[in-house]
VOLUMNU-843279 format. One record per residue (C-alpha): x negated, y, z; residue in three letters. Coordinates in Angstrom, 3 decimals. Each point is the difference from the previous one (the first is absolute). Example, Ala and Ser with C-alpha at 12.3 -4.5 7.8 and 13.67 -1.06 7.14 Angstrom:
<pts>
@px = -12.300	py = -4.500	pz = 7.800	resn = ALA
@px = -1.370	py = 3.440	pz = -0.660	resn = SER
</pts>
This chain:
<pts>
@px = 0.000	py = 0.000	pz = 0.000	resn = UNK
@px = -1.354	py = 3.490	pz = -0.824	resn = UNK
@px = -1.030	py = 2.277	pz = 2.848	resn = UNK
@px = 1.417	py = 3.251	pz = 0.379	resn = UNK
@px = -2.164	py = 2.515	pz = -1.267	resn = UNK
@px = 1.324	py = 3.607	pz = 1.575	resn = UNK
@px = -0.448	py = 0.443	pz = 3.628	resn = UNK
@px = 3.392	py = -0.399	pz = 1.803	resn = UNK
@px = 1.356	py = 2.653	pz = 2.084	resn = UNK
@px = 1.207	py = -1.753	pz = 3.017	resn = UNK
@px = 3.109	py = 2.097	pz = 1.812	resn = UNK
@px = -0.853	py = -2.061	pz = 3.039	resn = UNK
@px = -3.990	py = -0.009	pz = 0.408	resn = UNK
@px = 0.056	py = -1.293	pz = 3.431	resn = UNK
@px = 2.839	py = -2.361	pz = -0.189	resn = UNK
@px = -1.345	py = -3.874	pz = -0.120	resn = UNK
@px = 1.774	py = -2.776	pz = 0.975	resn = UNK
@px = 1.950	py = 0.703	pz = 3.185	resn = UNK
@px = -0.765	py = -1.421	pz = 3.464	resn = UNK
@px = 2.476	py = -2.057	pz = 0.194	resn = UNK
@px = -0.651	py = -2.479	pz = -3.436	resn = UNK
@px = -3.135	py = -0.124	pz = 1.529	resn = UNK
@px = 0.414	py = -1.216	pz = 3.396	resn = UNK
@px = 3.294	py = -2.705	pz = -1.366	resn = UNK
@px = -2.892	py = -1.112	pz = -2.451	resn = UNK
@px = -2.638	py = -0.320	pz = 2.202	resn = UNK
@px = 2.547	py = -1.693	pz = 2.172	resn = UNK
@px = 0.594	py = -2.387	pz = -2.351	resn = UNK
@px = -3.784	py = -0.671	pz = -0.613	resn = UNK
@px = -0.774	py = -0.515	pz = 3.510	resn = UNK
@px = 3.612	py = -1.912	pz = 0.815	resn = UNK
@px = 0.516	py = 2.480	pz = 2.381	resn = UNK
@px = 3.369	py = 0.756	pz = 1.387	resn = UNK
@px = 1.282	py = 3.134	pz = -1.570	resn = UNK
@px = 1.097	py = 2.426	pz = 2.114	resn = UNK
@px = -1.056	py = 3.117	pz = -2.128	resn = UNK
@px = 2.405	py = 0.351	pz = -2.782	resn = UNK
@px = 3.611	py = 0.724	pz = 1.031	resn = UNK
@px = 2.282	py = -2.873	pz = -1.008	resn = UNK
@px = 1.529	py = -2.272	pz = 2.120	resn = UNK
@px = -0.410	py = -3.401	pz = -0.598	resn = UNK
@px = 3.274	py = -2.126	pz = 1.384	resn = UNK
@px = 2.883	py = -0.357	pz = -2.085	resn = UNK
@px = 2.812	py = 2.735	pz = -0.874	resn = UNK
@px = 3.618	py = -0.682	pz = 0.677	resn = UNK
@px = 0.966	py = -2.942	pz = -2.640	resn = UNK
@px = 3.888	py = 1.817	pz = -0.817	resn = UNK
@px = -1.812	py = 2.925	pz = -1.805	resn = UNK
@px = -2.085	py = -2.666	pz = -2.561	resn = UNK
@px = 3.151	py = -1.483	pz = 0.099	resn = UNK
@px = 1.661	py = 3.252	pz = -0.950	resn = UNK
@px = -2.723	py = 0.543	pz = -2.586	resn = UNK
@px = 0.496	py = -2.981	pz = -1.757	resn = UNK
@px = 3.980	py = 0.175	pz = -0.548	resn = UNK
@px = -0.605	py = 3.532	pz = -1.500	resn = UNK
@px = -2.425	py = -1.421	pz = -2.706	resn = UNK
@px = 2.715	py = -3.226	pz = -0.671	resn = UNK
@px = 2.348	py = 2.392	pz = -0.273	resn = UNK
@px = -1.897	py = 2.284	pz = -2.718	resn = UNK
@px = -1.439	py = 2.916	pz = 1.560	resn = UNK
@px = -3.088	py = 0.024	pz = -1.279	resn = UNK
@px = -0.214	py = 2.864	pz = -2.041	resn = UNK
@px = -0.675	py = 3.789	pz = 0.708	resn = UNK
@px = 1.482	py = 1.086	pz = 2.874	resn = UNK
@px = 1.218	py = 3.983	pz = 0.472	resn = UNK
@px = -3.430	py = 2.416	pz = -0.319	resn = UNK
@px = 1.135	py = 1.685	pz = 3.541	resn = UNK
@px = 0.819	py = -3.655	pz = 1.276	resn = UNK
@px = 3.675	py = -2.190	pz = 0.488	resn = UNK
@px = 2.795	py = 2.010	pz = 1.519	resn = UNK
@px = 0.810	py = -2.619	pz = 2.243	resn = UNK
@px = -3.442	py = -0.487	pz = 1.608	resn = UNK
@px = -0.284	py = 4.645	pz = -0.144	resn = UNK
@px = 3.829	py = -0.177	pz = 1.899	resn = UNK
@px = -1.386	py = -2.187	pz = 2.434	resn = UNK
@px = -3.465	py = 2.060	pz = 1.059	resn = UNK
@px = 2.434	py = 3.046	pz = 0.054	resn = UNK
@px = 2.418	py = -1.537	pz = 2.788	resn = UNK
@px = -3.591	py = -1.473	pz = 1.858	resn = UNK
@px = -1.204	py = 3.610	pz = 0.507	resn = UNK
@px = 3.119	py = 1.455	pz = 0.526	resn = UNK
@px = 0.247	py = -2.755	pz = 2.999	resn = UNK
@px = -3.130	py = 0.446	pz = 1.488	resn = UNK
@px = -0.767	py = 3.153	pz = -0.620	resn = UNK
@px = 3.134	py = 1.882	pz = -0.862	resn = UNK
@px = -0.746	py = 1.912	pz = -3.033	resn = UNK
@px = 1.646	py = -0.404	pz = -3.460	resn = UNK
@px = -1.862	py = -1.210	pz = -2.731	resn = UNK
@px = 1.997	py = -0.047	pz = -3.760	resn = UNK
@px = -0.813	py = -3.035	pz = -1.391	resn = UNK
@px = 0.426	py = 1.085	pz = -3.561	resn = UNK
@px = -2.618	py = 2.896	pz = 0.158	resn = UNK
@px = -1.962	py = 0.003	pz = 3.416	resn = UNK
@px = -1.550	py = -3.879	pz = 0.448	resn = UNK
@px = -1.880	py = -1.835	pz = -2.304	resn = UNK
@px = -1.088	py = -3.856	pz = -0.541	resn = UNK
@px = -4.114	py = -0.323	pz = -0.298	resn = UNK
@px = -2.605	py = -2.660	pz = -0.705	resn = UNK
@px = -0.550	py = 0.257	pz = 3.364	resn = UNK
@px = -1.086	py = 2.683	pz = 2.264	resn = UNK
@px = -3.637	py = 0.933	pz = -1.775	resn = UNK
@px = 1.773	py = 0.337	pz = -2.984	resn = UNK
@px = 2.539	py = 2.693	pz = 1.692	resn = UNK
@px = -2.885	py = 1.507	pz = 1.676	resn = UNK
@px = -2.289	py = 0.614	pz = -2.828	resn = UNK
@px = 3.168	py = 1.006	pz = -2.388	resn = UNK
@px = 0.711	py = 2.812	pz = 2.873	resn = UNK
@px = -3.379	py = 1.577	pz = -0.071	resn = UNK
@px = 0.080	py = -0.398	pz = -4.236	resn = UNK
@px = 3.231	py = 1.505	pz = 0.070	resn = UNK
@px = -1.081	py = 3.527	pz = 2.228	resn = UNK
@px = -3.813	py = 0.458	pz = 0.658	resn = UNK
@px = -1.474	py = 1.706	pz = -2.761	resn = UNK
@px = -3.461	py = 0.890	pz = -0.845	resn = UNK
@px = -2.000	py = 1.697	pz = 3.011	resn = UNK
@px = 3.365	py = -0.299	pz = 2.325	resn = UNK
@px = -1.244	py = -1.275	pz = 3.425	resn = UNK
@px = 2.053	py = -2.866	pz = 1.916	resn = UNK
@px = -0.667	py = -0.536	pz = 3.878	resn = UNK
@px = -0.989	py = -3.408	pz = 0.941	resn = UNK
@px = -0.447	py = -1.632	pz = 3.544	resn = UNK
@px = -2.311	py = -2.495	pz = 0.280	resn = UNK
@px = -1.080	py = -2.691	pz = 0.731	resn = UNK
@px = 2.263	py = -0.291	pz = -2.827	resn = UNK
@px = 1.559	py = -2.696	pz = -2.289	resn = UNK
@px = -2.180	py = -0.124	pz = -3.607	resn = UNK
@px = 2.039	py = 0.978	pz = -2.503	resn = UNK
@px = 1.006	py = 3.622	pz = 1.041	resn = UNK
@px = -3.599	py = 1.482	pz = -0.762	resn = UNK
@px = -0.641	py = -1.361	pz = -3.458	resn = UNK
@px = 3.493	py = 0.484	pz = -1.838	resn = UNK
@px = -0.381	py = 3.598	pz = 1.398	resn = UNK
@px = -3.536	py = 0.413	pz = -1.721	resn = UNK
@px = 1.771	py = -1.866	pz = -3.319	resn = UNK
@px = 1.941	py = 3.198	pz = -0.430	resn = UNK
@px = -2.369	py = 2.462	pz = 0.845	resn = UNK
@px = 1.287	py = 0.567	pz = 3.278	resn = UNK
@px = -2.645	py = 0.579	pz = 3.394	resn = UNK
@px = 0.504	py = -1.899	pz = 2.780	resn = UNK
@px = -0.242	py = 1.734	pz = 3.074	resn = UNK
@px = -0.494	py = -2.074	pz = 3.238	resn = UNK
@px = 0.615	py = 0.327	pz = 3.570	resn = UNK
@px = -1.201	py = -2.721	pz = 2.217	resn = UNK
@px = 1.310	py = -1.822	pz = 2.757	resn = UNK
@px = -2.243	py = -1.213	pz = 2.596	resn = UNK
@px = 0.417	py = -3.474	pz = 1.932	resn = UNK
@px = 1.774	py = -1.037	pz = 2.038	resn = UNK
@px = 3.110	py = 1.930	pz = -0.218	resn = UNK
@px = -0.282	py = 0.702	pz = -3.083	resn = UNK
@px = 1.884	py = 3.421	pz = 0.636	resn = UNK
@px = 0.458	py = 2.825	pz = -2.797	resn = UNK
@px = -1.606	py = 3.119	pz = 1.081	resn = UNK
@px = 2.617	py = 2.632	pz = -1.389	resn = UNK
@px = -1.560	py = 2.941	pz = 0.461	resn = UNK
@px = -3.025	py = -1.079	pz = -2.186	resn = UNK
@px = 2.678	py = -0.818	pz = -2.861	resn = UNK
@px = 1.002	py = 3.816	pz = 0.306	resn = UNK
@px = -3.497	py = 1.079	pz = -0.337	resn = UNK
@px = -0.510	py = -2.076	pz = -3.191	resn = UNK
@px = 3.505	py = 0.938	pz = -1.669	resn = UNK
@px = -0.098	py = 2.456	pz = -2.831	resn = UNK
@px = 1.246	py = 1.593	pz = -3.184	resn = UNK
@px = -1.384	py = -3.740	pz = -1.598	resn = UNK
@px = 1.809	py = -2.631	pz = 2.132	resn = UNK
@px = 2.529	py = -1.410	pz = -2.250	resn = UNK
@px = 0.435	py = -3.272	pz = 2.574	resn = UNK
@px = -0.723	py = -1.598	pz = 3.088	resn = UNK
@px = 0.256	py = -3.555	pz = 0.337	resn = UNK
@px = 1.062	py = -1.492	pz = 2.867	resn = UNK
@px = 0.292	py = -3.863	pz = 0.637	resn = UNK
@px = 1.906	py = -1.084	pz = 3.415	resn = UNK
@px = -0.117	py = -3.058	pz = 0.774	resn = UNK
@px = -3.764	py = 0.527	pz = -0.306	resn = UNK
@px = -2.324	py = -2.550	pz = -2.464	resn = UNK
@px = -2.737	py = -0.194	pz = 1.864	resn = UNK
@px = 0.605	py = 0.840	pz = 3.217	resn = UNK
@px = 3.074	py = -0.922	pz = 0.768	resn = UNK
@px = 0.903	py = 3.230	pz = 1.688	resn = UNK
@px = 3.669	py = 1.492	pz = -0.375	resn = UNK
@px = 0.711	py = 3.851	pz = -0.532	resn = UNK
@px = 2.223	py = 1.221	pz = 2.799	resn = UNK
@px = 3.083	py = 2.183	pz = -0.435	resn = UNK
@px = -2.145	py = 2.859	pz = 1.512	resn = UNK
@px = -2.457	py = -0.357	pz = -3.034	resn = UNK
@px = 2.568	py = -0.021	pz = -2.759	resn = UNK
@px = 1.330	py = 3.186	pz = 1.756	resn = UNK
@px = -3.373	py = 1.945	pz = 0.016	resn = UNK
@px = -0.394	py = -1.228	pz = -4.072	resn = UNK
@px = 3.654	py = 1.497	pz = -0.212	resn = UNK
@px = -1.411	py = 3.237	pz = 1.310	resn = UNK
@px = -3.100	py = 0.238	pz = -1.468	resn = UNK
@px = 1.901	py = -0.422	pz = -3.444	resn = UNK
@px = 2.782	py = 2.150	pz = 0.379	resn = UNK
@px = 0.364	py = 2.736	pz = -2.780	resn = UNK
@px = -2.708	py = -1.840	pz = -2.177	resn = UNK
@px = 0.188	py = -1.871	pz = -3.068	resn = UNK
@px = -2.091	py = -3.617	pz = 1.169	resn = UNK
@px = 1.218	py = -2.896	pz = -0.782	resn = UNK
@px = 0.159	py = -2.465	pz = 2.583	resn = UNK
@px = -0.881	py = -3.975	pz = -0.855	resn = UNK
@px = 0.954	py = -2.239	pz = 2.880	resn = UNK
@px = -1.161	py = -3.382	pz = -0.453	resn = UNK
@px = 2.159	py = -1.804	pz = 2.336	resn = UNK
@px = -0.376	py = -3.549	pz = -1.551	resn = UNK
@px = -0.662	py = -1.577	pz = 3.628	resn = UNK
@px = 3.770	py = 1.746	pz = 1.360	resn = UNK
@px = 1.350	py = -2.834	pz = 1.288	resn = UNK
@px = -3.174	py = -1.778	pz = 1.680	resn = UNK
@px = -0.025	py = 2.529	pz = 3.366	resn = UNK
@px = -0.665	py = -1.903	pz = 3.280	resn = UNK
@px = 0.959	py = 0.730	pz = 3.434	resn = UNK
@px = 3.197	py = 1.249	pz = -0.237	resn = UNK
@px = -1.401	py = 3.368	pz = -2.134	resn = UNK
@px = 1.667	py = 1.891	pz = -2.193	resn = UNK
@px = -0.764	py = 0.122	pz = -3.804	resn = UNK
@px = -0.096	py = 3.595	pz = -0.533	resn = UNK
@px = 0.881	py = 0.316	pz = -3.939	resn = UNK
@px = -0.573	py = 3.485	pz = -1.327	resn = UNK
@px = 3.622	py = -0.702	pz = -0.940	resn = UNK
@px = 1.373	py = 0.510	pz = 3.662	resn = UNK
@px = -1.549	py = 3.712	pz = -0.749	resn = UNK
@px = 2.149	py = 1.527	pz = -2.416	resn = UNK
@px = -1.874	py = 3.246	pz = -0.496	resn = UNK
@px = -3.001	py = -2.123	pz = -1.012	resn = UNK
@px = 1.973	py = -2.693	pz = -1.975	resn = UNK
@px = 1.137	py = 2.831	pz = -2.339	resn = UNK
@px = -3.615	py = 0.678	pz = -1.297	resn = UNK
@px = -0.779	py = -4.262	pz = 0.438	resn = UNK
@px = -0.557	py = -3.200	pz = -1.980	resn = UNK
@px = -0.270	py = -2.894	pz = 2.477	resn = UNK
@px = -1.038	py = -3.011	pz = -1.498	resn = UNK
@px = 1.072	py = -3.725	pz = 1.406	resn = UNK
@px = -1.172	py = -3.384	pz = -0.581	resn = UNK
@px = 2.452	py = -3.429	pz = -0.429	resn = UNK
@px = -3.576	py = -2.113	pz = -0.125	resn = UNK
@px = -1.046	py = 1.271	pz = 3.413	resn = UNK
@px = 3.292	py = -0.028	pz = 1.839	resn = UNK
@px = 1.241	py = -3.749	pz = -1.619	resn = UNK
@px = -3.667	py = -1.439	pz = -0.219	resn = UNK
@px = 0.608	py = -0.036	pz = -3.483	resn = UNK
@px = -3.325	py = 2.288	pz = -1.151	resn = UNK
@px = -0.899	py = -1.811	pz = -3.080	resn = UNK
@px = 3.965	py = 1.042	pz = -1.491	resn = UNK
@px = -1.691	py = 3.428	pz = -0.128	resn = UNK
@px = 3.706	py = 1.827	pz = 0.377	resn = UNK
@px = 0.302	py = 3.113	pz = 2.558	resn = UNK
@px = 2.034	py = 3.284	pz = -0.504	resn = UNK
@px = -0.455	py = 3.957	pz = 0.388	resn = UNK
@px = 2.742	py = 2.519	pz = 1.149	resn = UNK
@px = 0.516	py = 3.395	pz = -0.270	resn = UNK
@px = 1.608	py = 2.756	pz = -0.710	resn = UNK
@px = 1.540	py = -0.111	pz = -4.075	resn = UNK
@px = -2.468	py = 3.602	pz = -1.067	resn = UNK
@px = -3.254	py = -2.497	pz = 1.394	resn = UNK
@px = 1.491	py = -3.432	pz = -1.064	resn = UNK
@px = 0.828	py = 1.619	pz = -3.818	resn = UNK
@px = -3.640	py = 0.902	pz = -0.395	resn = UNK
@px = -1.221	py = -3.310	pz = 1.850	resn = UNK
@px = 2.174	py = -2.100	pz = -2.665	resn = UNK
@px = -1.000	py = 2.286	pz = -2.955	resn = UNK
@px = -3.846	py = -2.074	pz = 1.061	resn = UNK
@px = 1.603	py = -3.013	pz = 1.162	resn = UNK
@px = 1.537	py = -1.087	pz = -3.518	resn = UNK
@px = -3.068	py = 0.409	pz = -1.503	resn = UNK
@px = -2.103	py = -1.958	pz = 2.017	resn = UNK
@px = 2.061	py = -2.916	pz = 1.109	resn = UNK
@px = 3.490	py = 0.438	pz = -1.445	resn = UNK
@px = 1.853	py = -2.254	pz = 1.851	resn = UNK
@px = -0.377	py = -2.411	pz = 2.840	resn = UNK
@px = 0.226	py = -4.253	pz = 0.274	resn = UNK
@px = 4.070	py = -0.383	pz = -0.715	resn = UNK
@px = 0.288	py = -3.485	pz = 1.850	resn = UNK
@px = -1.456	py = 1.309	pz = 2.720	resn = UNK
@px = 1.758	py = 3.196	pz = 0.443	resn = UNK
@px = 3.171	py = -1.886	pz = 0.151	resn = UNK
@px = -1.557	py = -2.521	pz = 2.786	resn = UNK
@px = -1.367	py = 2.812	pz = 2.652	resn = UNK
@px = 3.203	py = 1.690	pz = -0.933	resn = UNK
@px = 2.578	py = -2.875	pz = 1.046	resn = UNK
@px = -2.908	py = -0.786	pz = 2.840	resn = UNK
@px = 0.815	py = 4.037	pz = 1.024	resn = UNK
@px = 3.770	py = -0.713	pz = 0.973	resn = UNK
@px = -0.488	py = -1.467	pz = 3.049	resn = UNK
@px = -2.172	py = 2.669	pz = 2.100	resn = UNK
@px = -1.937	py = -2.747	pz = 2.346	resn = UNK
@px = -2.142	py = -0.990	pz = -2.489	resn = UNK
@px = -1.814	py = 3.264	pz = 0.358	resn = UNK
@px = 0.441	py = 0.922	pz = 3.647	resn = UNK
@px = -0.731	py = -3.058	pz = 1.308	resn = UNK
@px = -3.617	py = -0.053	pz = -1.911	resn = UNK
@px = -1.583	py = 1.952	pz = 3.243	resn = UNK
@px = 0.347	py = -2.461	pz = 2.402	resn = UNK
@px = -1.469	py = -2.893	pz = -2.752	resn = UNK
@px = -3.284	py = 2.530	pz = 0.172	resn = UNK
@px = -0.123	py = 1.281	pz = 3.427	resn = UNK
@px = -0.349	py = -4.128	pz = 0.989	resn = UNK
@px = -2.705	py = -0.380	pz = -2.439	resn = UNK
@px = -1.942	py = 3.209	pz = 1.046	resn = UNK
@px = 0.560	py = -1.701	pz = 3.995	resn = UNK
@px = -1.033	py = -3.118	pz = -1.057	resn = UNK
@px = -3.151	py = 1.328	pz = -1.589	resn = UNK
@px = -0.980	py = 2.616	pz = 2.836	resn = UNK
@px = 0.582	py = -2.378	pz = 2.866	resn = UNK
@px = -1.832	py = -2.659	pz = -1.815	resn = UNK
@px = -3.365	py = 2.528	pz = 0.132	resn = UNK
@px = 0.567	py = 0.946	pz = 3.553	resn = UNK
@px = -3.305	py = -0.502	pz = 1.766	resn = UNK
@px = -2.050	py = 0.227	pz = -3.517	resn = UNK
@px = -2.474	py = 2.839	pz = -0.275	resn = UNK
@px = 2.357	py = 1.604	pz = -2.685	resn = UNK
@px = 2.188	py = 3.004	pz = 1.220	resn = UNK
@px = 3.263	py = 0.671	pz = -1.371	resn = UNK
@px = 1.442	py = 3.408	pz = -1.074	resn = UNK
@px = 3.133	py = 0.349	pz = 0.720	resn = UNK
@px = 2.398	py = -1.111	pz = -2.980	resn = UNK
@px = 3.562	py = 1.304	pz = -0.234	resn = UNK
@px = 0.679	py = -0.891	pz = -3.697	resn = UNK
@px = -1.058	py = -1.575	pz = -2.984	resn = UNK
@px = -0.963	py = -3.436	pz = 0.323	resn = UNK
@px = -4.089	py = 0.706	pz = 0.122	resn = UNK
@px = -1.820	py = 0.009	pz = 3.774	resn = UNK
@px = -3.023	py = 2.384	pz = 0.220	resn = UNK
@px = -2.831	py = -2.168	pz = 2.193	resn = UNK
@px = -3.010	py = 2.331	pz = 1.335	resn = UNK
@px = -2.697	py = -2.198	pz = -0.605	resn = UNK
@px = -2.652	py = 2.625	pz = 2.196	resn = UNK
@px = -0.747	py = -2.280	pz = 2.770	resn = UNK
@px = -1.099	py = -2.982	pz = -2.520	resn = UNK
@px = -2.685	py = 2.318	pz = -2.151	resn = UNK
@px = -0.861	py = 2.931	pz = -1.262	resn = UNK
@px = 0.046	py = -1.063	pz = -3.794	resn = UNK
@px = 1.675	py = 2.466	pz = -2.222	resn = UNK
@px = 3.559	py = -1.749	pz = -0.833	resn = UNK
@px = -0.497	py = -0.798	pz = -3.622	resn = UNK
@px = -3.231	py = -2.115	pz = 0.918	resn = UNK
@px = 2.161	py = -1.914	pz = 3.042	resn = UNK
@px = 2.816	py = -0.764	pz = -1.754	resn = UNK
@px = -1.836	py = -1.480	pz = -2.285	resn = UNK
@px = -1.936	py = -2.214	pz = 2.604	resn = UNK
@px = 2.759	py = -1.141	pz = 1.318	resn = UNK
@px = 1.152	py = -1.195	pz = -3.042	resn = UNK
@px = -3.310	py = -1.648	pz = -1.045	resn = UNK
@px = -0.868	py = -1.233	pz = 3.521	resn = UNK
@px = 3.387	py = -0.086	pz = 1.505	resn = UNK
@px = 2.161	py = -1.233	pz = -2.586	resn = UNK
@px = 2.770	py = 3.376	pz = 0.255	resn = UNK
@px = 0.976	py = 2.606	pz = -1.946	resn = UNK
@px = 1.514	py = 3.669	pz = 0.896	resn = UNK
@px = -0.598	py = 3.575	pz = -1.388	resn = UNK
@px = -2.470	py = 2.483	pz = 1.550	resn = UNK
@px = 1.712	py = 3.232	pz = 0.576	resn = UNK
@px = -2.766	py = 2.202	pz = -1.231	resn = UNK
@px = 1.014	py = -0.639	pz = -3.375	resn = UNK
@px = 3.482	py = 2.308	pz = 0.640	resn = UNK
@px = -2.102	py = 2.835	pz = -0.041	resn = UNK
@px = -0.972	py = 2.306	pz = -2.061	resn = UNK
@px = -3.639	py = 0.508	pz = 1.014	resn = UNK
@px = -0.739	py = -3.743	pz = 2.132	resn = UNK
@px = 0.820	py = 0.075	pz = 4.008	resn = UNK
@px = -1.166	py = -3.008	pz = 1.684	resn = UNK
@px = 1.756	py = 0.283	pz = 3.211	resn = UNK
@px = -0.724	py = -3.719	pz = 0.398	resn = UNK
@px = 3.189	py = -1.276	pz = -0.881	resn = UNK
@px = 1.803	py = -2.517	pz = -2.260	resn = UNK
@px = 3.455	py = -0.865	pz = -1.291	resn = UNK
@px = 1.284	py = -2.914	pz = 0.198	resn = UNK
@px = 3.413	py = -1.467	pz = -1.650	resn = UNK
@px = 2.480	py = -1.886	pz = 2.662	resn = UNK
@px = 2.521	py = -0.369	pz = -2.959	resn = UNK
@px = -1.016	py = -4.155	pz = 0.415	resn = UNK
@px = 1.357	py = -2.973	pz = 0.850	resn = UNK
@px = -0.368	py = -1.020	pz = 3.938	resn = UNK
@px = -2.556	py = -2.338	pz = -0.626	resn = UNK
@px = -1.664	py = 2.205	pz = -2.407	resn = UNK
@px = 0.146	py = 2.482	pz = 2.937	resn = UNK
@px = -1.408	py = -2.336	pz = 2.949	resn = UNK
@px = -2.833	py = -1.172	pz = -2.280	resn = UNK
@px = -1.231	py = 3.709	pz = -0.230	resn = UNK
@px = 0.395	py = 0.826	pz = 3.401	resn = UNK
@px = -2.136	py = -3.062	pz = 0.586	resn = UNK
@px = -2.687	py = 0.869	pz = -1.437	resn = UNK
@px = 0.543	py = 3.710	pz = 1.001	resn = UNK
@px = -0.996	py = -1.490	pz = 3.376	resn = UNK
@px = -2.662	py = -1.594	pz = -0.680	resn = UNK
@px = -1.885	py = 3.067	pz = -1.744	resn = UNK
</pts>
């Protein structure tokens, strides 16, 4: 095959393969357990491939509606409107995605122009900084610092100006598993009163909140929801990640201009599998009751490491425990985690990675999302590091 000749400009010079093909592939090289990536690994209620299945017998297998199935829209409309009592329209304010990266990055497309800034809060989930720099956009970070993992608010007022065309926020929070309180989305409500910003909420986590605390969706704040897309995630909250089907809402002036990007980048969503998660919507358990499955995993897997050198940070979401690893060694967390895969046979993320510029606070991420056994084999040889 011929070479290229020309030099390639690369819009993503620094972007390689991300952290977390490389640890799962290590992993698999080593026959480590793999606790890095975030997928669970036990089996997802059987009625929805049921529910899949009868939808392709029965023909649906063709394009479904570019802004998604009415049924499965009706049904995320009378979800929000029950837990957080706002109305969404279903024919112009909520639209079906390839899942929730895909909303995400079509959000940015669809409002950040060249040399707007966005505000991001890391440690932060990967995706946010590079589809910013895709459209020209500057990222513009604000760090949170261990183990709270608190926003400072008053530094996000220093760094706002005539630029910011976004903040992102993401509550339930990949890494940390820190939640934003109802005090923080009030501040961001202030600080963004009379401006023009666009809020992103990633909320793809909303219904995995332990110990009895609230979820507080930018929705509940309707001052803020009118200037919001909030994106969701059916793979996270039904263990279903490889469908790849979420959803954004907002208000129909945002949600026009997100769906003038969205048709030209995906189109339209899997039609079998809109119908399943919509029939699997009707009955509201199937998504409340998903807490308590992941608040016994995260138990299982913190109580299993009591008396191990590792120290938790506290973990009120998300299904990914933060272990403190300072007491062990003083190895930057890139070069441990990969020890412990090589000489201790598991896998999780180092949290340096989230940031922009590398902070090794000396801790890791690992993924409870597991079966029990998967879980008690970990926390084994947690113990015996």
């Amino acid at each position: 095959m011929p070479h290229y000749k020309n030099s390639i400009f690369s819009k993503l010079p620094k972007v390689g393969t991300t952290i977390f093909t490389k640890m799962s592939e290590l992993s698999s090289q080593h026959g480590a357990l793999n606790l890095s990536q975030g997928f669970p690994d036990f089996d997802i209620d059987m009625k929805m491939v049921d529910e899949v299945e009868k939808n392709m017998r029965k023909g649906f297998n063709q394009y479904a509606p570019m802004p998604g199935l009415m049924e499965l829209r009706e049904k995320i409309a009378f979800k929000h409107n029950d837990l957080y009592d706002i109305e969404y329209h279903p024919e112009s304010e909520i639209t079906i995605t390839a899942g929730a990266t895909q909303a995400i990055f079509t959000a940015i497309a669809a409002f950040v122009k060249e040399e707007d800034e966005v505000i991001i809060f890391t440690p932060a989930y990967d995706c946010y900084q590079p589809a910013i720099e895709l459209v020209g956009g500057k990222p513009v970070f604000v760090q949170m610092t261990s183990p709270d993992y608190k926003i400072n608010w008053e530094e996000v007022k220093k760094l706002i100006s005539q630029r910011t065309r976004m903040i992102i926020i993401n509550s339930p929070h990949n890494p940390t598993g820190s939640l934003l309180s109802k005090e923080d989305l009030l501040e961001l409500e202030k600080i963004t009163t009379q401006s023009e910003i666009i809020i992103l909420s990633d909320e793809v986590y909303e219904h995995i909140v332990f110990d009895n605390k609230p979820h507080e969706s930018i929705c509940r704040f309707k001052e803020l929801a009118n200037r919001s897309i909030a994106v969701f995630s059916f793979g996270k909250t039904f263990h279903v990640t490889g469908w790849k089907l979420g959803y954004c809402i907002g208000p129909k002036e945002l949600m026009t201009e997100f769906r003038k990007v969205h048709q030209f980048n995906v189109f339209s969503c899997n039609h079998p599998l809109q119908l399943a998660i919509a029939s699997y919507l009707s009955n509201p358990e199937n998504y409340l009751n998903i807490k308590e499955v992941y608040q016994k995993k995260r138990d299982l897997f913190t109580e299993s490491i009591e008396g191990s050198r590792f120290k938790k940070v506290p973990c009120y979401g998300t299904y990914f425990q933060l272990l403190d690893y300072s007491n062990i060694t003083q190895e930057n967390d890139v070069d441990f985690s990969i020890r412990l895969i090589e000489e201790f046979k598991i896998a999780s993320i180092p949290v340096s990675v989230f940031y922009n510029s590398p902070l090794d606070e000396k801790v890791l991420r690992f993924c409870f999302a597991k079966k029990d056994d998967t879980i008690l084999k970990a926390a084994e040889i947690l113990q015996g590091i």
